[in-house]
BATORBA-769052 format. One record per residue: x negated, y, z of N, C-alpha, C in turn; residue in three letters. Coordinates in steps of 0.2 Angstrom, whole numbers, padded with zeros to 4 digits, always signed. Atoms other than C-alpha are relative to their C-alpha. Last residue first. Layout:
<zamars>
XYZXYZXYZALA...
</zamars>
This chain:
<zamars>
-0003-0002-0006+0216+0106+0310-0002+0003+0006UNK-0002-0007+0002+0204+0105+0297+0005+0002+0002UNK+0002-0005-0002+0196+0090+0305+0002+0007-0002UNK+0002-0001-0007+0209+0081+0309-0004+0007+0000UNK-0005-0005-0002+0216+0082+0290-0004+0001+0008UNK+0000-0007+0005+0199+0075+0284+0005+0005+0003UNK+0003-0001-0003+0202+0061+0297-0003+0007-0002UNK-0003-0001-0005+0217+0056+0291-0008+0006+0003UNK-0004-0005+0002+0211+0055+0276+0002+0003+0005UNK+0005-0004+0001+0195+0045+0281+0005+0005-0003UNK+0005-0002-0005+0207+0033+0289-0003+0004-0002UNK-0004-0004-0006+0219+0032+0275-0005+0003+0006UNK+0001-0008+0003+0202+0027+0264+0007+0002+0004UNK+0005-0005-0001+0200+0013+0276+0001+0005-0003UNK+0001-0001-0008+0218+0006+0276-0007+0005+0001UNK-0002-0004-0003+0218+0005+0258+0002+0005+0008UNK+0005-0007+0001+0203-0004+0255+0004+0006+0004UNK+0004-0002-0006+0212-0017+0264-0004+0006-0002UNK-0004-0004-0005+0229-0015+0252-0007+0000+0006UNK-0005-0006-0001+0219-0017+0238+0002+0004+0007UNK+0006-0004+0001+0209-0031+0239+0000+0007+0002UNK+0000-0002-0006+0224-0041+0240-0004+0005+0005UNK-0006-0008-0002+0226-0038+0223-0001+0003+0007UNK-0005+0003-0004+0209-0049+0221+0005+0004+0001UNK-0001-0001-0004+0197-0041+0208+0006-0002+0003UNK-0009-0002-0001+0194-0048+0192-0002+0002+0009UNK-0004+0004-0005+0176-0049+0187+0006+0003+0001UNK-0005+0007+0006+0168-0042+0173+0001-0004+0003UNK+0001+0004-0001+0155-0029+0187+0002-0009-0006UNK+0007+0000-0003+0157-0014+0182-0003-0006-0002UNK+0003-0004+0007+0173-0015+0173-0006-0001+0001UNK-0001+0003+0002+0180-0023+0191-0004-0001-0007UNK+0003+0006-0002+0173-0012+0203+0000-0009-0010UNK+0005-0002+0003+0181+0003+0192-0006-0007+0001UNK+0000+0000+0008+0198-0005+0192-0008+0002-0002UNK+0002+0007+0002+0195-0011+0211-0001+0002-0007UNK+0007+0003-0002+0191+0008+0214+0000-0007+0001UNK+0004+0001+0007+0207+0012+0204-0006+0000+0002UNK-0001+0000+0007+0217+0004+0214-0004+0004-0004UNK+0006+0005+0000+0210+0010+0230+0002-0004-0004UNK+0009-0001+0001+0214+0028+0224-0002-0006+0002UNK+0002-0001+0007+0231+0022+0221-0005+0001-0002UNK+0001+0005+0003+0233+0016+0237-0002+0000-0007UNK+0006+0004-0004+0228+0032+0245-0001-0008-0003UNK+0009-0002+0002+0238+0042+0236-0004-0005+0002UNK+0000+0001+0008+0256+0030+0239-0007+0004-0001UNK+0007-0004+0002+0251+0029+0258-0001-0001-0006UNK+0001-0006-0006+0268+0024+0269-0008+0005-0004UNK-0004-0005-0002+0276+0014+0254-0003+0006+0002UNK-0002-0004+0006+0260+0006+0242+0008+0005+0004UNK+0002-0005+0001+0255+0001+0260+0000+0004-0005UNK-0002-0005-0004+0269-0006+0267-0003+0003-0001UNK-0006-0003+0000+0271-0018+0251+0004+0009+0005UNK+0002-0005+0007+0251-0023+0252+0008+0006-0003UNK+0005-0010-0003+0254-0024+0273+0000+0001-0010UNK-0005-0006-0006+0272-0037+0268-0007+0005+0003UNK-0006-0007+0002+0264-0044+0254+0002+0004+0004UNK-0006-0003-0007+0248-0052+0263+0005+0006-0006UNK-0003-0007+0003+0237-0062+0247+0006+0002+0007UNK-0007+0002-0003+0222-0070+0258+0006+0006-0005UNK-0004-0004-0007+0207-0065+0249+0007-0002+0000UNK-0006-0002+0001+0198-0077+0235+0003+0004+0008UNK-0003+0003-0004+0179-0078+0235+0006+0002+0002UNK-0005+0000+0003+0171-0077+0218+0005-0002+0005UNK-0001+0008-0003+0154-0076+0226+0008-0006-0003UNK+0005+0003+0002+0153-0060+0217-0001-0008+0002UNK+0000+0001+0004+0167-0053+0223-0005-0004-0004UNK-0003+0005-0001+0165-0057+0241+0002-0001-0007UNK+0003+0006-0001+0150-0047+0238+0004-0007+0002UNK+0003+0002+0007+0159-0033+0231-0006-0008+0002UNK-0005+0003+0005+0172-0034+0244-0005-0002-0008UNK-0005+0008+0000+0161-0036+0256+0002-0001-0005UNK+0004+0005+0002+0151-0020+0251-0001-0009+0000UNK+0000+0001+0009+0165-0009+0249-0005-0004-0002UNK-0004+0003+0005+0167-0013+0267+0002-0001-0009UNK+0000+0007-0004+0151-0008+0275+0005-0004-0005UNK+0005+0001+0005+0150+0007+0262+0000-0007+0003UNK-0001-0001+0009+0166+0013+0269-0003-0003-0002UNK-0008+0004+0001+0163+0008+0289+0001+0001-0008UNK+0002+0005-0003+0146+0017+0290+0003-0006-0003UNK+0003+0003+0006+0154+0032+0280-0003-0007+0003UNK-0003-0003+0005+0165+0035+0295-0002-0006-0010UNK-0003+0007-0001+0153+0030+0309+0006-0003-0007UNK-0005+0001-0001+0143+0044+0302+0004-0008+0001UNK+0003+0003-0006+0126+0048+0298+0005-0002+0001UNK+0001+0006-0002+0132+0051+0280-0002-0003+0006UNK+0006-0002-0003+0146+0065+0284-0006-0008-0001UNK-0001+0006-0006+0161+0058+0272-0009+0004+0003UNK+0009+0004-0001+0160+0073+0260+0002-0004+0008UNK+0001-0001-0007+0180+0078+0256-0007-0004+0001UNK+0004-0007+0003+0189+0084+0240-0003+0000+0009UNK-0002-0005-0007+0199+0069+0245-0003+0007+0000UNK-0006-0002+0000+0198+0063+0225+0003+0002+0008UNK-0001-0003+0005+0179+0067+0225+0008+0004+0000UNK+0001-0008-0003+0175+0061+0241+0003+0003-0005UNK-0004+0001-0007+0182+0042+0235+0000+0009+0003UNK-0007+0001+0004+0174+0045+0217+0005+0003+0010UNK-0002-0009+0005+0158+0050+0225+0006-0001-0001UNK+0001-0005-0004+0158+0033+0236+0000+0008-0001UNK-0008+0002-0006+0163+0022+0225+0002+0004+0003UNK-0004-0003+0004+0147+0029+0213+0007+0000+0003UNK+0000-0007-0002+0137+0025+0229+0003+0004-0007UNK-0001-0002-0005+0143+0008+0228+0000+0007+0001UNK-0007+0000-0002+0139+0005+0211+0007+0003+0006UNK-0002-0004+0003+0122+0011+0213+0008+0000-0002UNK+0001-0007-0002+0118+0000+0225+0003+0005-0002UNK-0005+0001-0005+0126-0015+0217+0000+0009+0004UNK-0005+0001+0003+0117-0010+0202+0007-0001+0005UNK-0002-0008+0002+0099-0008+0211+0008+0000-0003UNK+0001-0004-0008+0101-0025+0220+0001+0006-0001UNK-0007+0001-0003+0105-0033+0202+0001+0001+0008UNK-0004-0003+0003+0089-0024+0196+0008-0002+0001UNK+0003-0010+0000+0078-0029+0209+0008+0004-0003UNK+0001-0007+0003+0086-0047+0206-0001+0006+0003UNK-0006-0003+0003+0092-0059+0222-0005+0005-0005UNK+0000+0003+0009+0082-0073+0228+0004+0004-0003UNK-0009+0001+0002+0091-0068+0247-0002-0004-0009UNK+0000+0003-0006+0071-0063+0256+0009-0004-0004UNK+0004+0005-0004+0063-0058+0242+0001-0006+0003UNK+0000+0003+0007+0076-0045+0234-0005-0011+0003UNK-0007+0004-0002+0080-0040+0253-0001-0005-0006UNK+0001+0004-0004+0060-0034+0253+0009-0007+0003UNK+0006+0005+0002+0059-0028+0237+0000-0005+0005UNK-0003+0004+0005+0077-0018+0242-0006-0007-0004UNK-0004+0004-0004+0069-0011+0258+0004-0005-0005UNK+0000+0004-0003+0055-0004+0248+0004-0006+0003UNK+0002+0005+0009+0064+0006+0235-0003-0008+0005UNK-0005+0003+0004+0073+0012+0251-0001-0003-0004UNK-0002+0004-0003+0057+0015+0262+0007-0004-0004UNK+0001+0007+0002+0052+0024+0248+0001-0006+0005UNK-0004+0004+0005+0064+0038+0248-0004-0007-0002UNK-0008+0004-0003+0057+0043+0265+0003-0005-0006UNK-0005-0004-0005+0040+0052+0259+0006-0007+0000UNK-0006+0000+0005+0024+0043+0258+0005+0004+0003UNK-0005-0004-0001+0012+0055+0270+0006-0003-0004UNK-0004-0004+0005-0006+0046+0265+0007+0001+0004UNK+0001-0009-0004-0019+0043+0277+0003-0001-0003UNK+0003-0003+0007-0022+0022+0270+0000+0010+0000UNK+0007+0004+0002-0019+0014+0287-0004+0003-0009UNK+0004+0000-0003-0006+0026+0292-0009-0003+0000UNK+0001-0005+0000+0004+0028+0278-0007+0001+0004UNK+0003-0001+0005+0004+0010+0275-0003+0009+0001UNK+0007+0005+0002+0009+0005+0290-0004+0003-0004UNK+0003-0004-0007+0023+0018+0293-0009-0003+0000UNK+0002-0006+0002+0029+0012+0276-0005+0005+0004UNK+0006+0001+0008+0028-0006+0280-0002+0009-0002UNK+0007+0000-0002+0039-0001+0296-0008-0001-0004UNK+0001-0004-0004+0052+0008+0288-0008-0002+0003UNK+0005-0005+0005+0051-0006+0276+0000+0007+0003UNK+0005+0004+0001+0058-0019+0290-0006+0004-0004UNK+0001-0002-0007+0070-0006+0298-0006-0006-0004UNK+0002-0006-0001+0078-0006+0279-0005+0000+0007UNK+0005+0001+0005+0078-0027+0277-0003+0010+0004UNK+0005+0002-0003+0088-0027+0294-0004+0002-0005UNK+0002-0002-0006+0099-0012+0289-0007-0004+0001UNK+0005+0004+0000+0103-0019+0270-0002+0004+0009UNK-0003+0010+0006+0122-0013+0264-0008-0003+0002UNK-0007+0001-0002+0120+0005+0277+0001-0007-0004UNK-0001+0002-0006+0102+0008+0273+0007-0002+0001UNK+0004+0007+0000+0103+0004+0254-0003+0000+0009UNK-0004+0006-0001+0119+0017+0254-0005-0007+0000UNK-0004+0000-0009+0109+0030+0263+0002-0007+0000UNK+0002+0000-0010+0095+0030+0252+0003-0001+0005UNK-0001+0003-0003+0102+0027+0234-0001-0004+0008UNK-0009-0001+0000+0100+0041+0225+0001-0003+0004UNK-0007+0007+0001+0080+0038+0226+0006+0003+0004UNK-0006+0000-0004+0070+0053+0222+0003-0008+0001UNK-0004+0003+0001+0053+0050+0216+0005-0002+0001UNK-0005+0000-0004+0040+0066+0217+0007-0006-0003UNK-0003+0000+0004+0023+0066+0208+0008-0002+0003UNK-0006-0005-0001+0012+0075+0218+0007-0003-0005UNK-0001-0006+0006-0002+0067+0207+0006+0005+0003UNK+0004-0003+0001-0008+0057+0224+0000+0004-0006UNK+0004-0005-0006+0006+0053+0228-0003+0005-0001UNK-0008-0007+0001+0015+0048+0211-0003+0003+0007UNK+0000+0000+0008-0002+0033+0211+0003+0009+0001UNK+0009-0006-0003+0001+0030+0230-0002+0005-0007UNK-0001-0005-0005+0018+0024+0223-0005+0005+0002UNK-0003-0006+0002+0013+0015+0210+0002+0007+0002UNK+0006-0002+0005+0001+0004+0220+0002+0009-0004UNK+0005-0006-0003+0016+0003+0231-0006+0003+0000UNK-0006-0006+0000+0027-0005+0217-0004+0006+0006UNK-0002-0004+0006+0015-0016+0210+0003+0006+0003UNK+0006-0005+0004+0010-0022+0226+0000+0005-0003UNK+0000-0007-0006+0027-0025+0233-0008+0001-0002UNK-0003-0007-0001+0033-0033+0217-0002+0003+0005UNK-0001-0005+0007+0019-0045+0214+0003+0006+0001UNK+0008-0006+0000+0016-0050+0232+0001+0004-0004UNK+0001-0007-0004+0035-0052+0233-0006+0002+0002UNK+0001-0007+0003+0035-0063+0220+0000+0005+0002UNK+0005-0002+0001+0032-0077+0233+0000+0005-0005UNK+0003+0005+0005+0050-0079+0239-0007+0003-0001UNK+0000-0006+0004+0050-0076+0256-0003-0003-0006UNK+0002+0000+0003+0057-0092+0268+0000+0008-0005UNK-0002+0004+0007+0066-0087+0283-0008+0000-0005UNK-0001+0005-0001+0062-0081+0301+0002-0004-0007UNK-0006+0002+0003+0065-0062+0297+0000-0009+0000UNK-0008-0002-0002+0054-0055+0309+0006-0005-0002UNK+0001+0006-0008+0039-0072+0306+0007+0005+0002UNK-0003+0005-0002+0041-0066+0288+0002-0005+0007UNK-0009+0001+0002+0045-0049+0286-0001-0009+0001UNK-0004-0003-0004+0028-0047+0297+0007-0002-0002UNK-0001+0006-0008+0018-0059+0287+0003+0004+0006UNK-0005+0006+0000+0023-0049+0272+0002-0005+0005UNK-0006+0000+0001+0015-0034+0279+0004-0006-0001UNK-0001+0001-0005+0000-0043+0283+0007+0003+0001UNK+0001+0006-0004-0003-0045+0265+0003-0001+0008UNK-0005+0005+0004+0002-0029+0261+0000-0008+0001UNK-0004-0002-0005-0012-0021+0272+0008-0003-0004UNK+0001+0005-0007-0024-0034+0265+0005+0004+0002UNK-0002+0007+0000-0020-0028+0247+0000-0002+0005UNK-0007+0000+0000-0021-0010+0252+0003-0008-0001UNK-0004+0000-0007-0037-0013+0258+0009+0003-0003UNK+0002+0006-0002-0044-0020+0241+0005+0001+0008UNK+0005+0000-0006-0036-0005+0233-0001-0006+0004UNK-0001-0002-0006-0027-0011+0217-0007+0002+0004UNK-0002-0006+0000-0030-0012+0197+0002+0004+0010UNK+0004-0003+0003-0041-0027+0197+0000+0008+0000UNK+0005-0001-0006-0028-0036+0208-0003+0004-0002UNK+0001-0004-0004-0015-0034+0195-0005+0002+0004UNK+0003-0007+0003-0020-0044+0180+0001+0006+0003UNK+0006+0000+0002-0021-0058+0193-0004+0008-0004UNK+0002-0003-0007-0004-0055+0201-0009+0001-0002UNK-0001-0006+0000+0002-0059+0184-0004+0005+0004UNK+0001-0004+0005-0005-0073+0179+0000+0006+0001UNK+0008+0000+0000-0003-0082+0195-0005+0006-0005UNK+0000-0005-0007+0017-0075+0196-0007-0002+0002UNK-0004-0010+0004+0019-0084+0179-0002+0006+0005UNK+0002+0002+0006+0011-0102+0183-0001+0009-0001UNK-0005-0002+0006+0020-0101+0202-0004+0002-0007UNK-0004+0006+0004+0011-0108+0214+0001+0000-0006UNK-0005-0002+0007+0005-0091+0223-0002-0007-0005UNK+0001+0004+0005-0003-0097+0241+0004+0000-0006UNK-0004+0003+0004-0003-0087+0256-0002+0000-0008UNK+0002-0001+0008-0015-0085+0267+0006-0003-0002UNK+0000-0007-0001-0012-0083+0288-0002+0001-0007UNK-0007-0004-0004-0007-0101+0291+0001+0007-0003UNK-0004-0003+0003-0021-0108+0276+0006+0007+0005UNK+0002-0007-0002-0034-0110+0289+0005+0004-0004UNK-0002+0000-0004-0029-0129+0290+0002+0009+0002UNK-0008-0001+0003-0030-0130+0271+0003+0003+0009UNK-0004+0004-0003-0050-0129+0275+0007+0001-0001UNK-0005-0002-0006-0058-0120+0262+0002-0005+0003UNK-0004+0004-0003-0073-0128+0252+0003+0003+0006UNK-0002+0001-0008-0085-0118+0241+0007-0004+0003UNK+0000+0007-0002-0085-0124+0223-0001+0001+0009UNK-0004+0005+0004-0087-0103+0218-0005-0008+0003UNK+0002+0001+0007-0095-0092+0231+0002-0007-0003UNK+0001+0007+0004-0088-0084+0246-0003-0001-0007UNK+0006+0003+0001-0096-0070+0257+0002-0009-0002UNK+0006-0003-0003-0079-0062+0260-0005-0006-0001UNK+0006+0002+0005-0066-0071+0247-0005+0005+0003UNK+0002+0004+0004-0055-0074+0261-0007-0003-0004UNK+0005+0002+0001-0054-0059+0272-0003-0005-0003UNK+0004-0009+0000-0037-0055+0273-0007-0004+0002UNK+0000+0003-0008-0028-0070+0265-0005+0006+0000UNK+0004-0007-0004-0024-0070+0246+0001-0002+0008UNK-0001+0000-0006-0024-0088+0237+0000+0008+0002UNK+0001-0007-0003-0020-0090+0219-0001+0002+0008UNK-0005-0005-0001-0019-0106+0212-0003+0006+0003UNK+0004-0007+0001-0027-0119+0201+0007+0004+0001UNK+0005-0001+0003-0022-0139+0206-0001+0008-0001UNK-0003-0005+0006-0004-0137+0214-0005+0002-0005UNK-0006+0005+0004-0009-0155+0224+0005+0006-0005UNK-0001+0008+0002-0026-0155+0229+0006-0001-0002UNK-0003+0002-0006-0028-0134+0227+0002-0008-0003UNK-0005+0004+0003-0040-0126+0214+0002-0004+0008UNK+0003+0009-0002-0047-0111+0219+0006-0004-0003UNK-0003+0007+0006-0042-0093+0211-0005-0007+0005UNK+0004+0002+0003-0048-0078+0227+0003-0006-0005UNK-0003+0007+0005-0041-0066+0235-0004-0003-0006UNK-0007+0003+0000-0046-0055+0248+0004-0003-0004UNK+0000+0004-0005-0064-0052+0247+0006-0001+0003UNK+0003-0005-0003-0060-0047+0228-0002-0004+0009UNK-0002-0007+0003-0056-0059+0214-0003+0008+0006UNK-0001-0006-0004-0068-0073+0218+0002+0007-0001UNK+0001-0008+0001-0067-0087+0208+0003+0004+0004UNK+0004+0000+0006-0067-0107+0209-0002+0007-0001UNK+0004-0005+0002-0067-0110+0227+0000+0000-0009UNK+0007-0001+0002-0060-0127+0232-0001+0006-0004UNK+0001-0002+0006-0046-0131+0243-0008+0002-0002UNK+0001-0007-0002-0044-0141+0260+0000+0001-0008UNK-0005-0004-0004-0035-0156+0266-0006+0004-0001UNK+0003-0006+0001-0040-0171+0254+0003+0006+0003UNK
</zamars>
């Protein structure tokens, strides 16, 4: 058997059929459920450009969703996906209908009451996600265009995170945390230089790069080579500087209830002298 069968028409882009080997699922496809009616018979062939929700929990859901979207929002989301996925060459989990519906349903929603959603974490989820960010850049562009609305900027960031969240199997809410950790690293770091790292900057680039290693080499639980002779040279030649990356393994560490590697230390070290340096440069 190589096609599915029609049981209901949610709109004419998604419809519930029953599939020959995941029996009742969820298909969305841009124009699907146009001029269908229930025990009609898809070809599995035509599937390429429709995706197929699996998932028991993520059928349910998407269900009690569709009711409350724009039909064309659902197609243009749709074809978004199938941009992050032929870009990005990998599998996307399937929850990424659900969350990136819901989340730019929402959105249009705060639009159209004026209702304004800052996200904090704009620079630092460009600078730790690039490819994902350039991919919701375009999804935003998309959408603006094909539905007239003007989102503003901060949601290419909530975006780029649904779409890294997707592409990597990683929590929302452990994507925002790391986020957020990050750019509390990065106040602290300004703080005790009494010094704003510019963000377009090659400066912060290299900061947010590296604090992103380390927290993701933390996570992994992946041990760093221990070097006494640069950790020994660097508590000599840059006692401020080490002691500020000592207490951003101690904050890392709290955060997250891992231990952070000594060695961890002395490479922070090295960047935050760079941006001290650089601080003195420019006030000379």
């Amino acid at each position: 058997m190589s096609s599915i069968t029609v049981a209901k028409v949610l709109n004419n882009n998604v419809i519930i059929a029953d599939h020959p080997q995941y029996a009742e699922v969820v298909v969305i496809g841009k124009g699907i459920g146009f001029n269908r009616k229930s025990r009609d018979q898809i070809n599995l062939s035509a599937v390429e450009k429709m995706f197929i929700l699996r998932d028991q929990q993520e059928q349910e859901q998407y269900k009690e969703l569709v009711p409350q979207v724009d039909e064309k929002l659902i197609e243009i989301i749709q074809e978004i996906v199938l941009y992050i996925m032929q870009r990005s060459r990998q599998p996307v989990n399937e929850h990424i209908h659900i969350a990136l519906t819901d989340h730019i349903s929402f959105a249009m929603r705060r639009y159209e009451q004026d209702v304004a959603l800052h996200n904090p974490f704009l620079y630092e989820t460009k600078e730790i996600y690039p490819e994902e960010y350039a991919m919701a850049e375009y999804a935003i562009a998309k959408i603006n265009k094909a539905m007239g609305v003007t989102m503003p900027v901060d949601e290419i960031g909530f975006v780029a995170l649904h779409i890294h969240s997707a592409l990597s199997n990683s929590s929302i809410s452990e994507l925002k945390q790391h986020s957020q950790l990050i750019g509390d690293l990065v106040n602290l770091v300004e703080i005790s230089l009494e010094y704003r790292v510019p963000r377009d900057s090659l400066d912060y680039s290299r900061l947010v790069t590296h604090l992103r290693f380390v927290l993701e080499r933390l996570r992994r639980g992946e041990a760093v080579k221990e070097t006494s002779s640069l950790d020994s040279l660097m508590k000599r030649e840059y006692p401020e500087m080490y002691a500020l990356a000592w207490k951003l393994t101690k904050v890392m560490e709290r955060r997250m209830h891992l231990t952070v590697y000594p060695a961890e230390v002395s490479y922070l070290t090295v960047h935050l002298q760079r941006l001290a340096q650089k601080k003195e440069d420019e006030a000379g």
